[in-house]
Backbone as a ProteinNet text record, in pm:
[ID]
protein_1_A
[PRIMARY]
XXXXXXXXXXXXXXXXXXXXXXXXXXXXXXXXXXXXXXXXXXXXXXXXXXXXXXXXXXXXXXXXXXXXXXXXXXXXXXXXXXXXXXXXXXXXXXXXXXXXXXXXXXXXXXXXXXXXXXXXXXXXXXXXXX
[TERTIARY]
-2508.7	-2465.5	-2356.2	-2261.5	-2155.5	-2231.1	-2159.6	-2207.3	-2072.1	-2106.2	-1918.5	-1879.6	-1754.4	-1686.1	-1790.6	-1776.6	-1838.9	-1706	-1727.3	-1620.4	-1585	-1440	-1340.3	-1428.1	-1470.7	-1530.7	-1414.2	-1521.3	-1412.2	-1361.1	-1268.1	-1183.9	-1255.4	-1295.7	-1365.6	-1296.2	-1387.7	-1321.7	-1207.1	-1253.6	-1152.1	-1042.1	-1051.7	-924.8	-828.7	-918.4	-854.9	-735.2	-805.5	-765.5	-603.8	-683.8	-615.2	-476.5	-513.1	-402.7	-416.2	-509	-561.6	-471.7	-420.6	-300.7	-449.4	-360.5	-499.3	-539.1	-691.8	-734.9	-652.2	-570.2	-517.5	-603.3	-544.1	-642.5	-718.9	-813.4	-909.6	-850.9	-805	-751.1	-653.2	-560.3	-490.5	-524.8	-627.5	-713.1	-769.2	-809	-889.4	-763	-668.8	-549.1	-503.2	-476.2	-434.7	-563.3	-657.2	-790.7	-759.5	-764.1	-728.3	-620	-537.1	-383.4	-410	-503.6	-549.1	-640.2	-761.6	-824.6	-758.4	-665	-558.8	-497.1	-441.5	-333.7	-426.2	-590.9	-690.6	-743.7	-740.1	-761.9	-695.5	-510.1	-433.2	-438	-499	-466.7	-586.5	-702	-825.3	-750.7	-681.3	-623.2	-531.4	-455	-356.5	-445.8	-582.5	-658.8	-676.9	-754.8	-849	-741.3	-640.5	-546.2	-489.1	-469.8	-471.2	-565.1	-679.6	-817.7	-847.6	-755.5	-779.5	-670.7	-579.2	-417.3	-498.2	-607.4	-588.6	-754	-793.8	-946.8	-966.3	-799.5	-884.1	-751.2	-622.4	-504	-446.7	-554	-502.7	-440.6	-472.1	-397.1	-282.8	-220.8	-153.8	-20.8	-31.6	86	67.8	184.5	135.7	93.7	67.5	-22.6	40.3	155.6	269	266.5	347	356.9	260.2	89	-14.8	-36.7	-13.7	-67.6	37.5	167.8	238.9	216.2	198	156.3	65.4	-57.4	-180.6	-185.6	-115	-59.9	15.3	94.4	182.2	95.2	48.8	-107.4	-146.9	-254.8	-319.4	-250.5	-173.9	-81.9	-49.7	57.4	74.1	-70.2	-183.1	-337.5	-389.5	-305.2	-389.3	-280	-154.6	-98.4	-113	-77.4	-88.6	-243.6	-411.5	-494.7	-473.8	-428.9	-370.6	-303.4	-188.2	-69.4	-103.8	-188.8	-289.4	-349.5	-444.4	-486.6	-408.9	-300.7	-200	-152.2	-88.4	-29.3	-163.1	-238.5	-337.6	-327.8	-350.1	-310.7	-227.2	-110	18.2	12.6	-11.6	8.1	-93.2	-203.8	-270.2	-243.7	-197.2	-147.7	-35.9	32.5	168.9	79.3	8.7	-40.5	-79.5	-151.4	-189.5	-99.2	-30.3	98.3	171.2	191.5	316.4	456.8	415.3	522.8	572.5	688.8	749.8	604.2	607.8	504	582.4	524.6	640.1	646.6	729.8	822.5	774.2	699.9	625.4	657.3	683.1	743.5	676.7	528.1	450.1	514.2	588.5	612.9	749.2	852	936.6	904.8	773	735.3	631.8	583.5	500.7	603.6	674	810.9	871.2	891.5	990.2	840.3	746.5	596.1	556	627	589.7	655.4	799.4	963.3	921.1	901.1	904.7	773.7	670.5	539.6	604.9	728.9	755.6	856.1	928.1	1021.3	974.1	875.8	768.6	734.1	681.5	662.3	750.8	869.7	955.2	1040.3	1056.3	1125.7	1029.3	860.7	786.1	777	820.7	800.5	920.4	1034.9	1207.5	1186.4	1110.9	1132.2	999.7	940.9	836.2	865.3	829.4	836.6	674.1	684.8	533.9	428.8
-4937.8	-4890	-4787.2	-4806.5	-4712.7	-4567.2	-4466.2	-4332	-4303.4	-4228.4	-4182.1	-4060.3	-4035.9	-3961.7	-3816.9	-3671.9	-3601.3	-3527.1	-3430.9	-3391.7	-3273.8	-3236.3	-3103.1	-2994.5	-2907.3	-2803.1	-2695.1	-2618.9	-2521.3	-2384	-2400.9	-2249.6	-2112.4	-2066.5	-1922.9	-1850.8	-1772.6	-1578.5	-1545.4	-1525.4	-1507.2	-1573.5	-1678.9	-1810.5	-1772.9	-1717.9	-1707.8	-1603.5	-1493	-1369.3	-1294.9	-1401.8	-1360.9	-1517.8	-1608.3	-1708.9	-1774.4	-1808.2	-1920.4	-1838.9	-1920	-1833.3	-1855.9	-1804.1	-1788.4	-1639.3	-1623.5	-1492.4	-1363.9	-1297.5	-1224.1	-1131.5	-1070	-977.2	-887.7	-902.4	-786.8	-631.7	-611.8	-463.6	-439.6	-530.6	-547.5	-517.5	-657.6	-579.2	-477.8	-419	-273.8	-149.5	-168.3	-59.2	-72.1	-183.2	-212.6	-158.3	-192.3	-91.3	70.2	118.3	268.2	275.7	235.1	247	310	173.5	175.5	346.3	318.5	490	581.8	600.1	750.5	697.9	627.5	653.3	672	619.7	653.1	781.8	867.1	991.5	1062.2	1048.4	1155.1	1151.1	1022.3	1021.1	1088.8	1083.1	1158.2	1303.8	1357.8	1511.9	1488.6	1433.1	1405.6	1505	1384.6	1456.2	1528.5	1580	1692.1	1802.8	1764.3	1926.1	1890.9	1794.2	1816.3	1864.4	1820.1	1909.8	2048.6	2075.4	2218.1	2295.4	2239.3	2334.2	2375.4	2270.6	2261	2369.5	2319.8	2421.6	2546.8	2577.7	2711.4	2761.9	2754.2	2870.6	2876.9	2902.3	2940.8	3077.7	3156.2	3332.2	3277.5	3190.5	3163.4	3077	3001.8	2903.8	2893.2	2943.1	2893.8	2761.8	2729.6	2621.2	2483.6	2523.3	2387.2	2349.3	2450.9	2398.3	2366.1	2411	2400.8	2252.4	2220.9	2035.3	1965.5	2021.2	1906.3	1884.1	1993.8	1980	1923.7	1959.1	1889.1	1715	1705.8	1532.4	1458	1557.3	1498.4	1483.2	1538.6	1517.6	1407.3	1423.7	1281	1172.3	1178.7	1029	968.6	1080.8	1037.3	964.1	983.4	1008.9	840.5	806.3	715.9	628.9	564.7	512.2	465	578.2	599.3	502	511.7	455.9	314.5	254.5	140.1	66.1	145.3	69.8	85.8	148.7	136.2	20.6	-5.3	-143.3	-279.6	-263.7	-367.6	-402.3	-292.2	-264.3	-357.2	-285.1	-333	-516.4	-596.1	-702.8	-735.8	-706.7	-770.9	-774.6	-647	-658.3	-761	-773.6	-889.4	-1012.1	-1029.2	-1195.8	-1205.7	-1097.8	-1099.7	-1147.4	-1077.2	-1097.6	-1218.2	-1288.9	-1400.3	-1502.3	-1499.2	-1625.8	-1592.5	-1469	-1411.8	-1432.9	-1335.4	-1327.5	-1174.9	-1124.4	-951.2	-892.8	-813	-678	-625.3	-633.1	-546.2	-434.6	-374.5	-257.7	-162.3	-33.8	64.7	164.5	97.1	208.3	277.1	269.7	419.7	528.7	465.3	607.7	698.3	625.1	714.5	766.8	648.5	732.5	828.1	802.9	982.9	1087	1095.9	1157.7	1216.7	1151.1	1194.9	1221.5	1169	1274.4	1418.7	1405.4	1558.3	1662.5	1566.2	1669.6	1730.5	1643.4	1656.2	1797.4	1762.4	1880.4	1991.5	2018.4	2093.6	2172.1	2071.1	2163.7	2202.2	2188.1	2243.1	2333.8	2393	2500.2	2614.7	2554	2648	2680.6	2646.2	2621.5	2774.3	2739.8	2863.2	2963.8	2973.5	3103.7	3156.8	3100.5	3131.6	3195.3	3154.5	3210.8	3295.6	3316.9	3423	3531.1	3689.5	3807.8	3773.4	3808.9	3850.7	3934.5
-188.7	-316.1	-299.1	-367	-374.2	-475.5	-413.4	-493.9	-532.5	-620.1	-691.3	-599.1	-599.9	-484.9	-514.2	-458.2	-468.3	-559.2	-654.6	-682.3	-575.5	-619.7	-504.7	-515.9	-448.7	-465.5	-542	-604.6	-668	-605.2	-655.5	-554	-655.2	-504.6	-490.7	-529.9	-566.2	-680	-552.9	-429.4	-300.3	-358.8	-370.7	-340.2	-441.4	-539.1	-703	-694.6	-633.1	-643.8	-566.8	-441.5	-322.7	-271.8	-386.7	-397	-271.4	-173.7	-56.6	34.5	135.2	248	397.4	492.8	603	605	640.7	692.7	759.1	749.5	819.8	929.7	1030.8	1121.8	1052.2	1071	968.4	1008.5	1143	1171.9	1015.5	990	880.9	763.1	752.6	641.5	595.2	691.4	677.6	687.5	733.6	749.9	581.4	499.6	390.1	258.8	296.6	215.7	264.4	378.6	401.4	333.1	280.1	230.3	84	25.8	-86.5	-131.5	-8.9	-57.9	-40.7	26.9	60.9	-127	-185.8	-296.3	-381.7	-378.8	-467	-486.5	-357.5	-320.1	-427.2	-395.1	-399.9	-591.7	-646.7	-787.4	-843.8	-763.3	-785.1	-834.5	-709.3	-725.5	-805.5	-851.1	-950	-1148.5	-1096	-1215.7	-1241.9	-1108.5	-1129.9	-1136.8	-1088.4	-1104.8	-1258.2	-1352	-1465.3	-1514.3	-1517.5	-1601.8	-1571.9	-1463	-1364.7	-1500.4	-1470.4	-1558.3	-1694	-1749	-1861.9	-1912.9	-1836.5	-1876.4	-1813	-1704	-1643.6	-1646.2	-1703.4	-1722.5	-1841.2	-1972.3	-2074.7	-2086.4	-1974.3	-1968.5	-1872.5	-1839.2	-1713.5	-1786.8	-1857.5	-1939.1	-2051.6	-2145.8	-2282.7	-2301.7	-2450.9	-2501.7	-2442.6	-2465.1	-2486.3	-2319.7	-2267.4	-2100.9	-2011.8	-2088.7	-2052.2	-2024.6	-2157.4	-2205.7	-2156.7	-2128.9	-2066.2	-1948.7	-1851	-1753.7	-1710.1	-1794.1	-1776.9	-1790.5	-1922.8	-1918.1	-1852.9	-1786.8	-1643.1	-1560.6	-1492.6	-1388.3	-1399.2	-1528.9	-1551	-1606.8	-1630.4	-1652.3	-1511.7	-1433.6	-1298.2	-1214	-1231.6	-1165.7	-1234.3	-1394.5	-1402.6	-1384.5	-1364.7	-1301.4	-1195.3	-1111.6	-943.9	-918.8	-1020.1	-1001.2	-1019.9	-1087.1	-1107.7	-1097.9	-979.7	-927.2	-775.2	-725.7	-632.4	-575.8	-731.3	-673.1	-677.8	-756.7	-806.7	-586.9	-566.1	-471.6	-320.4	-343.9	-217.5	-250.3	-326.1	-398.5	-357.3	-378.3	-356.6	-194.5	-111.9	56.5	38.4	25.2	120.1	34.7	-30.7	-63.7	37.1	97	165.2	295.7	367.8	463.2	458.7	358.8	384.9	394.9	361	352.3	452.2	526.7	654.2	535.9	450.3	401.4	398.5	390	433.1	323.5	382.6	220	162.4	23.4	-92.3	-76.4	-107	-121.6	-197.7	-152.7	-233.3	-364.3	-433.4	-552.5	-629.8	-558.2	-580.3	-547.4	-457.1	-379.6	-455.9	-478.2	-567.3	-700.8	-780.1	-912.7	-892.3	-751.1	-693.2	-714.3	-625.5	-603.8	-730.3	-808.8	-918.8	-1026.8	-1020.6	-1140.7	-1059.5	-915.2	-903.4	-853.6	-845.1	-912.4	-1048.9	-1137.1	-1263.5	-1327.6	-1256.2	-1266	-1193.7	-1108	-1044.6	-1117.5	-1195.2	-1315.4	-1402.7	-1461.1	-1551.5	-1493.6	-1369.3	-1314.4	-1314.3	-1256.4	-1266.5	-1321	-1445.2	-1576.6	-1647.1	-1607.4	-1662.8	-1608.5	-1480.3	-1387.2	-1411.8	-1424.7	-1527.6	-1584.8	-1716.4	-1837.5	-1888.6	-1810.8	-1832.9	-1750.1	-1737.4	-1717.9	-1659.4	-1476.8	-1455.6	-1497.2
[MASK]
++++++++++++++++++++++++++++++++++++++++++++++++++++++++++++++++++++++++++++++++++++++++++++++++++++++++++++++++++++++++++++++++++

């Protein structure tokens, strides 16, 4: 008796996610997750030094430079959390295919969110009398 073909098995949450490609060296893998918790880290502090500006130097910055600051922080913090994992994503689909790794542009909108928290600083240390 003939049986009907079996059907294709279905492609795994892995397969889905990570777009098939071969296994890369797990050293790889795991250097590309450390990548990931260091930018997860630094957005952690991204926060907490907004909620810091904002609940503990009301004698320290007026209202205004208070909250911008504080919203620069956590904006940068929830970005940075999210372009984080975008980022870990993109390297290992690269890895898997041996294709170049993309090009980090966390890193200049780090750069320029904390130029920018830095002119806010000193824009207030300017124009205030100690």
């Amino acid at each position: 008796m003939n049986q009907p073909p079996a059907p294709p098995p279905r492609p795994s949450l892995r397969h889905k996610v990570l777009g098939g490609g071969t296994e890369p060296d797990p050293r790889f893998t795991l250097a590309n997750e450390r990548t990931f918790l260091a930018w997860i880290r630094t957005a952690l502090a991204l926060m907490a030094g907004g909620i810091a500006v904002e609940a503990f130097t009301a004698q320290v910055f007026a209202a205004d430079a208070r909250k911008l600051l504080a919203i620069l922080l956590l904006s940068l913090g929830l970005i940075l959390s999210a372009c984080a994992g975008l980022r870990w994503l993109k390297v290992e689909r690269a890895m898997r295919h041996g294709r170049p790794l993309p090009l980090p542009w966390l890193v200049p909108l780090l750069a320029m969110g904390g130029a920018l928290a830095t002119a806010v600083l000193l824009v207030f240390v300017a124009t205030h009398p100690a």
